[in-house]
C-alpha positions as CSV (number, residue, x, y, z in Angstrom):
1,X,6.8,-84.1,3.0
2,X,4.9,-86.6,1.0
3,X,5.4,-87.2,-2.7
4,X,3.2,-88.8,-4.8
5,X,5.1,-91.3,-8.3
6,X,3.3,-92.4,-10.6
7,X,4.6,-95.1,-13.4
8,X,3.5,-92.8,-16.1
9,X,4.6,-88.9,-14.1
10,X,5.8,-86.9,-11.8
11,X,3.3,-83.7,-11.6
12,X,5.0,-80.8,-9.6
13,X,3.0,-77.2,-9.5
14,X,3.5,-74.5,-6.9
15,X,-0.5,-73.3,-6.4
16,X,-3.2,-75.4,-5.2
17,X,-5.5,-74.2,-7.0
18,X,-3.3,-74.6,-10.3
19,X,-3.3,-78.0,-9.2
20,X,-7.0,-77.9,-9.3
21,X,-7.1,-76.3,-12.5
22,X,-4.8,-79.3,-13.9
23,X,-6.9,-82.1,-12.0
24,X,-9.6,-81.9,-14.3
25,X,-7.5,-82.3,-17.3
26,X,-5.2,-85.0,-16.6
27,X,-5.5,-88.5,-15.1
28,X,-3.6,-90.7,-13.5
29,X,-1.1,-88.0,-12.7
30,X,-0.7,-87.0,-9.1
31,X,-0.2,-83.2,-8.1
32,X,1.9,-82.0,-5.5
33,X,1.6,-78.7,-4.4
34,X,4.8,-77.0,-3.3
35,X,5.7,-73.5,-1.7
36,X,6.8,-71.7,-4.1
37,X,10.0,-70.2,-1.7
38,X,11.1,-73.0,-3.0
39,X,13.8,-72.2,-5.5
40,X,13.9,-74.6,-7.8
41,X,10.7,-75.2,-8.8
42,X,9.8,-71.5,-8.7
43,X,9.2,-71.7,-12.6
44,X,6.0,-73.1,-11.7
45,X,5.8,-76.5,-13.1
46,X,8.1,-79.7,-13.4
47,X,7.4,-82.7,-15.3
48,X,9.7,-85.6,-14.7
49,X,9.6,-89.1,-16.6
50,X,10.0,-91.7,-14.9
51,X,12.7,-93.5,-17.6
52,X,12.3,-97.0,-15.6
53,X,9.2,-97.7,-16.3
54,X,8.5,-96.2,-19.9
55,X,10.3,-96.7,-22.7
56,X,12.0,-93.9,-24.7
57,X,10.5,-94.8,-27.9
58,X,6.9,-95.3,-25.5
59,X,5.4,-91.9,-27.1
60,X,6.2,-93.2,-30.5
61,X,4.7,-96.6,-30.1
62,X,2.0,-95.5,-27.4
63,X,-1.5,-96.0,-28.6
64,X,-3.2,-93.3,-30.2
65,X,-5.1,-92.3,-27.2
66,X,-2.1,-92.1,-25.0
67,X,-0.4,-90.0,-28.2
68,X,-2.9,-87.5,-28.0
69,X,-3.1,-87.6,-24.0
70,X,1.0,-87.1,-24.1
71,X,0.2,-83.8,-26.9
72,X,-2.0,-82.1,-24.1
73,X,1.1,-82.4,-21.3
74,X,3.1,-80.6,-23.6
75,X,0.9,-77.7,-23.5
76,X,0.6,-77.5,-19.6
77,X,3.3,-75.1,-18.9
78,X,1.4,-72.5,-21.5
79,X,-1.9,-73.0,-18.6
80,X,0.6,-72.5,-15.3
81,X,2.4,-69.7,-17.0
82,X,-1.1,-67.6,-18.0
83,X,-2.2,-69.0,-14.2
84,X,0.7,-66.7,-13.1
85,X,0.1,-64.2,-15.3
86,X,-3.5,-63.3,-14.2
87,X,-2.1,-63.3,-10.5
88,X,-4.7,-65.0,-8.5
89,X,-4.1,-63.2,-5.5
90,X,-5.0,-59.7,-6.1
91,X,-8.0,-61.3,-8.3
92,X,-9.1,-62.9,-4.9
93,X,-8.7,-59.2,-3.4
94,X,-11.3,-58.1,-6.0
95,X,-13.9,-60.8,-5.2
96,X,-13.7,-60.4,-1.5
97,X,-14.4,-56.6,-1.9
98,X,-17.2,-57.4,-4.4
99,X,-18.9,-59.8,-1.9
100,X,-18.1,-58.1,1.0
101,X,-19.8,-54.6,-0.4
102,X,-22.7,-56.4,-1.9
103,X,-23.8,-57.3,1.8
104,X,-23.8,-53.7,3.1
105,X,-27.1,-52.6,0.6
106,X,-29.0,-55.7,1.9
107,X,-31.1,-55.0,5.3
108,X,-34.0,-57.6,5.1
109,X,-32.9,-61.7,4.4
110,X,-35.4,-61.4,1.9
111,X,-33.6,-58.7,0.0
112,X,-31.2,-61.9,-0.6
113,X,-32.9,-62.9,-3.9
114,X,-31.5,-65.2,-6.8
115,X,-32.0,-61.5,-8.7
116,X,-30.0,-59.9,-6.5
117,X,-26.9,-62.9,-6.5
118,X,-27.1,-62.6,-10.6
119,X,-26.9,-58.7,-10.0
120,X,-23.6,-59.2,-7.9
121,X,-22.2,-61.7,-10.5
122,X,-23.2,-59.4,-13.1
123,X,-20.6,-57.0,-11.1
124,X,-18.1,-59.4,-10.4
125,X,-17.3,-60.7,-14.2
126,X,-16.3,-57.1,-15.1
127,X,-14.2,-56.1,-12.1
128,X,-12.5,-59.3,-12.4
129,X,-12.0,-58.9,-16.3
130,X,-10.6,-55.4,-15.2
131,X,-8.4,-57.1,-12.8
132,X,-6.5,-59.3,-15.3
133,X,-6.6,-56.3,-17.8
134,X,-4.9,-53.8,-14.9
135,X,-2.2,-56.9,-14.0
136,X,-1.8,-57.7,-17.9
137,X,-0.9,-54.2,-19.2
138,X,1.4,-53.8,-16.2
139,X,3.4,-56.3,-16.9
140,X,3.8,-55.5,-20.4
141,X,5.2,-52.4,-19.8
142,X,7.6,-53.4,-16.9
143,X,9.0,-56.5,-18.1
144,X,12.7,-54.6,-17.8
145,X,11.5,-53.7,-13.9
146,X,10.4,-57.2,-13.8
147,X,13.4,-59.2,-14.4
148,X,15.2,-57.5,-11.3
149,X,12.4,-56.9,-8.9
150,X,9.8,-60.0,-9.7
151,X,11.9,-62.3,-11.9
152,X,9.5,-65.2,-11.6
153,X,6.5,-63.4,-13.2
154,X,5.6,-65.4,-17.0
155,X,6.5,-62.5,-19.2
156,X,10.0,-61.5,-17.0
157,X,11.1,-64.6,-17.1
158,X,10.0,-65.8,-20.7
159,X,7.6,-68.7,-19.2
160,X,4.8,-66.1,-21.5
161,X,5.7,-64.6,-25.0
162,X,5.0,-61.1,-25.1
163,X,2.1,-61.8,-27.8
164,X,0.7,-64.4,-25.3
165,X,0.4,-61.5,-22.6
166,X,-0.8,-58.9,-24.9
167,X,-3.5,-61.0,-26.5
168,X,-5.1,-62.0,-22.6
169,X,-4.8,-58.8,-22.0
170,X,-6.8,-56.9,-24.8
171,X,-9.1,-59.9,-25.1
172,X,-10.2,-58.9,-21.3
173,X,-10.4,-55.2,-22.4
174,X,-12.1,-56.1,-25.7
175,X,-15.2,-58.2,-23.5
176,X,-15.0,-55.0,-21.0
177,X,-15.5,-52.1,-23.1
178,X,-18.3,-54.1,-24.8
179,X,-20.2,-54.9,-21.4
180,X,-19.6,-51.3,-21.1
181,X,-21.6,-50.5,-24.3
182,X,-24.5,-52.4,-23.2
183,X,-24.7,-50.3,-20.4
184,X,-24.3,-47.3,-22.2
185,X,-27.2,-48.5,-24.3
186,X,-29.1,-49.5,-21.8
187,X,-29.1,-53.5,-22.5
188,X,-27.9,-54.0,-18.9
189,X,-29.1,-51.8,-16.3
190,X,-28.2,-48.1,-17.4
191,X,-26.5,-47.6,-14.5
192,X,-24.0,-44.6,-14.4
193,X,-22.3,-46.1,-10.9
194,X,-21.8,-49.1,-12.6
195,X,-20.4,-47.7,-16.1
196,X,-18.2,-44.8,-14.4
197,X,-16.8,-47.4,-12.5
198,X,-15.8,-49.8,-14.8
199,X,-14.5,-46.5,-17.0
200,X,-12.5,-45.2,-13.6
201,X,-10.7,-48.3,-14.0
202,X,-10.2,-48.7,-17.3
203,X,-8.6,-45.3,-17.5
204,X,-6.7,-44.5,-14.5
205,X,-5.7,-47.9,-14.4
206,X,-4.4,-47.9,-18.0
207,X,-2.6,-44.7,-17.6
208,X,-0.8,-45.7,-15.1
209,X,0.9,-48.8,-16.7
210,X,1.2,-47.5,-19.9
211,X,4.8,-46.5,-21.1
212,X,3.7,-42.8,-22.2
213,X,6.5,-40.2,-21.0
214,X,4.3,-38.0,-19.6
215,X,2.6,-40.2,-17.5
216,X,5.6,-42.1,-16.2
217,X,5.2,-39.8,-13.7
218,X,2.9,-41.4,-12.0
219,X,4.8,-44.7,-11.1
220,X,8.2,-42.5,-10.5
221,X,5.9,-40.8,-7.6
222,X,4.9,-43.0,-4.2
223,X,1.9,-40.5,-3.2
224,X,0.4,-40.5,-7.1
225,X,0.6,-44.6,-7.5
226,X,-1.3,-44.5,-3.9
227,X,-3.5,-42.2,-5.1
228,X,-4.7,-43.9,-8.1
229,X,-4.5,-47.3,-6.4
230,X,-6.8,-45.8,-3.7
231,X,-8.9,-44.0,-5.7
232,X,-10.0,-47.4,-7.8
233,X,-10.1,-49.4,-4.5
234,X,-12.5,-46.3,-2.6
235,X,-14.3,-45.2,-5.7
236,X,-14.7,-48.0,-8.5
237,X,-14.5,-51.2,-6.0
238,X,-17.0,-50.4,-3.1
239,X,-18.8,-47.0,-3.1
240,X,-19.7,-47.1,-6.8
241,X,-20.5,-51.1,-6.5
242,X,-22.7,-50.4,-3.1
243,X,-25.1,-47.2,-5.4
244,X,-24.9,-49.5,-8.2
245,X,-26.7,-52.6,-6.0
246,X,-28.6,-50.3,-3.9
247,X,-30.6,-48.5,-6.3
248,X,-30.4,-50.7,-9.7
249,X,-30.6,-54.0,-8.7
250,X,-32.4,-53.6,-5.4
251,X,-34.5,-50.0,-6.6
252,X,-34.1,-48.5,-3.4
253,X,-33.0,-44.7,-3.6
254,X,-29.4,-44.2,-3.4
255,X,-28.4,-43.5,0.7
256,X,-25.1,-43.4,2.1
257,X,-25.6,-46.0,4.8
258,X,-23.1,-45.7,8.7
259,X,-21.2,-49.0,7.3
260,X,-20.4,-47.4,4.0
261,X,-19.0,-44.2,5.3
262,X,-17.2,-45.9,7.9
263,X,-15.9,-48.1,5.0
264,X,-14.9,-45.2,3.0
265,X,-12.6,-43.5,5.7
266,X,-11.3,-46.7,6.5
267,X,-10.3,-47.3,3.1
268,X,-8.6,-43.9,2.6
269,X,-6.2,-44.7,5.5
270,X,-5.5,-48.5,4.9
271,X,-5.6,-48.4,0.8
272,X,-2.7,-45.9,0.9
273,X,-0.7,-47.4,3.7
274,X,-0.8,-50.8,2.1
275,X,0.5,-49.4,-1.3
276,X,3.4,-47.8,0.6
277,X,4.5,-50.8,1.6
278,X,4.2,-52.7,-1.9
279,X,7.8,-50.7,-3.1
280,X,9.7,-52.2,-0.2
281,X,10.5,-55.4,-1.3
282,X,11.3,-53.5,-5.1
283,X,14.0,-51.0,-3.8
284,X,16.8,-52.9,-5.4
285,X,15.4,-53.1,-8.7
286,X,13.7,-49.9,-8.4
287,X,16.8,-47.9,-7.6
288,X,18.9,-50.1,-10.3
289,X,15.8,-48.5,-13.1
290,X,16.1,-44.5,-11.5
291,X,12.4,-45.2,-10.2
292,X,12.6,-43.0,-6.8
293,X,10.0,-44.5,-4.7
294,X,9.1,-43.6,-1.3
295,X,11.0,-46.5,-0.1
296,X,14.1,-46.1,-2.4
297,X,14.1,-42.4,-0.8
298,X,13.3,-42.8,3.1
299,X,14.7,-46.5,3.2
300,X,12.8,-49.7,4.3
301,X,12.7,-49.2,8.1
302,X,11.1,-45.8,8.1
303,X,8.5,-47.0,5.4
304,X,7.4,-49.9,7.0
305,X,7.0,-47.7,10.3
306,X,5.0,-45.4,8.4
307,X,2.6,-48.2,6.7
308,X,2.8,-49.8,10.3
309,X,1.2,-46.8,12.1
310,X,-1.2,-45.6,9.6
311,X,-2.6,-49.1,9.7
312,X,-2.5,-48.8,13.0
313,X,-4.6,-46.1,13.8
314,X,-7.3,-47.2,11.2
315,X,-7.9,-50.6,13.2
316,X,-7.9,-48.9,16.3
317,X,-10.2,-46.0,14.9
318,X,-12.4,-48.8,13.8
319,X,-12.6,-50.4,17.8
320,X,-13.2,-46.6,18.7
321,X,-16.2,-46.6,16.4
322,X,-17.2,-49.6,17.2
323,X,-17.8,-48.8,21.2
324,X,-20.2,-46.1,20.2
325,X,-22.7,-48.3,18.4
326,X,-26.1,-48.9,19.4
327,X,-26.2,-52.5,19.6
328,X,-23.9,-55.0,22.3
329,X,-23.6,-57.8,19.3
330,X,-22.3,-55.4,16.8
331,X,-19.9,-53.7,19.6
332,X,-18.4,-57.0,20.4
333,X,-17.9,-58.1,17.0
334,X,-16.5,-54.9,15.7
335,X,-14.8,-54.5,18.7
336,X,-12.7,-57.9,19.0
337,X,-12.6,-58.7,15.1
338,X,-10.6,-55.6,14.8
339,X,-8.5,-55.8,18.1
340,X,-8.0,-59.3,16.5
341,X,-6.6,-58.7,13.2
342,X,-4.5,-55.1,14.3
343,X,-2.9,-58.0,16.7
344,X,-2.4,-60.6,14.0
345,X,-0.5,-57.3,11.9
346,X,1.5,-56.8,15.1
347,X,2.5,-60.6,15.4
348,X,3.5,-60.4,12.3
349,X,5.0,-57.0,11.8
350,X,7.3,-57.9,15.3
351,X,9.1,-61.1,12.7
352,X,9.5,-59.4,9.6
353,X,13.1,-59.7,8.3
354,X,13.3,-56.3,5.9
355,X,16.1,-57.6,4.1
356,X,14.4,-60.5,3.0
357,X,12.7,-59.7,-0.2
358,X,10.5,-63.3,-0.1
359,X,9.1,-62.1,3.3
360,X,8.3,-58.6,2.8
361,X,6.3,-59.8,-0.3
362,X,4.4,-62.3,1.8
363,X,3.8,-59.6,4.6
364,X,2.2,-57.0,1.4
365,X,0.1,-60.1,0.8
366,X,-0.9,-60.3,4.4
367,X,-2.3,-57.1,4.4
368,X,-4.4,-57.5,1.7
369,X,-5.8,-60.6,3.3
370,X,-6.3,-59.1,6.5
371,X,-8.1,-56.0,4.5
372,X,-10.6,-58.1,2.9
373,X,-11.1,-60.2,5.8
374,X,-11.8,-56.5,7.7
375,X,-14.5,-56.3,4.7
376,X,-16.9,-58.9,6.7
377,X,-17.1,-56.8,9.8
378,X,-18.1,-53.8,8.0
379,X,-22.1,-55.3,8.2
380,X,-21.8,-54.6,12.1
381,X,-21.2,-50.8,11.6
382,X,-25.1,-50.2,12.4
C-alpha cells in the first residue's frame, strides 16, 4: 500500500470519487483512497498535520492566502459527510437504468440525436433529484435504526446535523415538484409518463420513510417494502421512462417493444428478490427495534436461499428467452452475457460469510451491479 505525505497534509478519504470531488478544490494535497472495511477511517475523512514541518502558530502567521486556503479544509468533512449522505451507489443504480432504458426506444443510429441525449438528461436530473430525496427522507426517519444497523451513515453517526439532512433533502424535493409543475403546465413536454412517474416516486416513496403510524406498516412488512421498491423500479424507472422517450421525445406512438416486456418480467422477479436480501445484513438491529422482517422471521440462510433461487431462475429464464430469438448475434449475446453474470452470482453467492454483516452488504451491492449491468443486454431481446 502506497501513501502519499506531503509537508503541508495528509489527505485520507474512503471513495474515489470523493477523492475526485476534493481534487478540484485543494492543491498540493495528495488523496488516498482507502476501503472503507477499514475501521478506522470509516468516518470518511482524516486530516493529519504533519507537526515537523509546520509550525503550530503556522495558521496564525501564514500568509493570507494560505489563511483562507487553511478556512476551506475546515469545511471538508461537511462535503464527505453530504457525499455519504446522497449514497452514490444506489444514485449510480438510477443512471444505469436511465441509460440503459433510453437505448431500448431507439431502432435507427439516426434516432441518436443531440435532441434526443438532452431528452434523456432531461429525465435523468429528476430521477436522480428523486434519488437523493428517497435516501434523504429515509434517513431522517431512521436515524434510531441507523445507529445499530448502518452506524457509519452522516446523520447516525452525527458526521450531518439533522438540519443539514433535512435541508438537502427538501431542497431536492423543492427543484422536483417544480419541474413537475412545468410539466403539468406544459413548459416541458406534457408528458403524463413522465409526470406520473416522477409523482409515483415522490409519493410511494415518501410514504414509505415517513414516520406516520399508519404507514409504518409498510417497513414492518418484507412483501410491502418489495412491493413498493419494485413497483418504483418496474413502473417509474423503466416502463414509464421508455413511453415517455418513445413518444415525446422521439414522437413515435407509444408500442410495447419484445425488449421491454422481457425487461418488465425480468424486473418483477429480480427487483423483489434483491430487496429480500437488503434486511439480512439488518437482522440485529432490526430485531433490537421490533421491525419483523422477512429475514428477522425465516433467518438469514433460508432468505438468502430464497433471493438466491428467485434470481436464479430469472437469469436462466432470460438464456431460455434468449435461444428463441431470431437473430445468431443477439442469441449469443443474450445467451452468454446472462450465463455469465448468473455465474459471477454463483461465484460469489458459494463465499458469502452470512454472519458477516460487511460482506452481506457488499453482496446486496453486487446485485445491484450485476442488475444494471443485465440492463445493456436487454437491446438484444429482438
Amino acid at each position: 500500500m502506497t501513501v502519499y505525505k506531503e509537508p503541508e497534509l495528509l489527505l485520507i478519504v474512503d471513495s474515489p470519487l470523493a477523492g475526485i470531488v476534493l481534487g478540484f478544490q485543494i492543491s498540493k494535497v495528495k488523496v488516498h483512497c482507502l476501503n472503507s472495511k477499514l475501521g478506522k477511517y470509516d468516518k470518511g475523512i482524516v486530516v493529519a498535520r504533519n507537526e515537523s514541518s509546520i509550525p503550530r502558530n503556522y495558521a496564525a502567521a501564514a500568509p493570507e492566502h494560505e489563511k483562507a486556503r487553511l478556512m476551506d479544509l475546515s469545511k471538508l468533512p461537511n462535503l464527505i459527510s453530504v457525499y455519504r449522505f446522497i449514497r452514490i451507489e444506489p444514485m449510480i443504480g438510477i443512471v444505469m437504468t436511465v441509460l440503459t432504458t433510453s437505448i431500448l426506444p431507439i431502432e435507427t443510429i439516426s434516432e441518436l440525436s443531440p435532441a434526443y441525449i438532452i431528452g434523456v438528461l432531461k429525465v435523468l436530473v429528476p430521477m436522480i433529484l428523486m434519488q437523493i430525496y428517497n435516501v434523504g427522507i429515509n434517513q431522517l426517519y431512521d436515524i434510531d435504526i441507523d445507529k445499530a444497523n448502518k452506524p457509519y451513515l452522516p446523520l447516525a453517526s452525527g458526521e450531518l446535523s439533522i438540519a443539514a439532512g433535512r435541508s438537502i433533502t427538501v431542497t431536492c424535493a423543492t427543484l422536483v415538484c417544480c419541474y413537475c409543475l412545468s410539466i403539468a403546465m406544459g413548459l416541458m413536454s406534457r408528458s403524463p409518463p413522465l409526470l406520473a412517474s416522477i409523482l409515483t416516486i415522490f409519493v410511494v416513496g415518501g410514504a414509505y420513510s415517513i414516520d406516520v403510524s399508519s404507514l409504518n406498516l409498510w417497513k414492518n412488512n418484507t412483501y410491502l417494502t418489495s412491493l413498493v421498491v419494485t413497483t418504483m423500479a418496474v413502473f417509474s424507472h423503466q416502463l414509464a421512462i421508455f413511453l415517455h422517450l418513445q413518444k415525446y421525445v422521439l414522437g413515435k406512438p407509444m408500442l410495447l417493444k419484445k425488449s421491454i416486456i422481457f425487461a418488465t418480467a425480468f424486473m418483477c422477479i429480480c427487483i423483489p428478490g434483491t430487496t429480500f436480501f437488503k434486511d439480512v445484513p439488518d437482522v440485529d438491529g432490526d430485531r433490537a427495534n421490533g421491525t419483523m422482517t422477512l429475514s428477522v422471521k425465516w433467518g438469514k440462510e433460508n432468505v438468502f436461499k430464497l433471493v438466491l433461487g428467485m434470481l436464479m431462475v430469472a437469469y436462466g429464464g432470460a438464456v431460455v428467452v434468449g435461444t428463441t430469438l431470431p437473430r445468431l448475434l443477439n442469441r449469443i449475446v443474450v445467451v452468454m452475457g446472462h450465463s455469465i453474470i448468473a455465474s459471477i452470482l454463483l461465484f460469489h453467492a458459494q463465499k458469502l460469510d452470512l454472519s458477516d454483516n460487511h460482506a452481506t452488504e457488499s453482496f446486496y451491492l453486487l446485485l445491484w451491479m450485476l442488475k444494471s449491468v443485465q440492463g445493456f443486454l436487454l437491446p438484444f431481446f429482438c
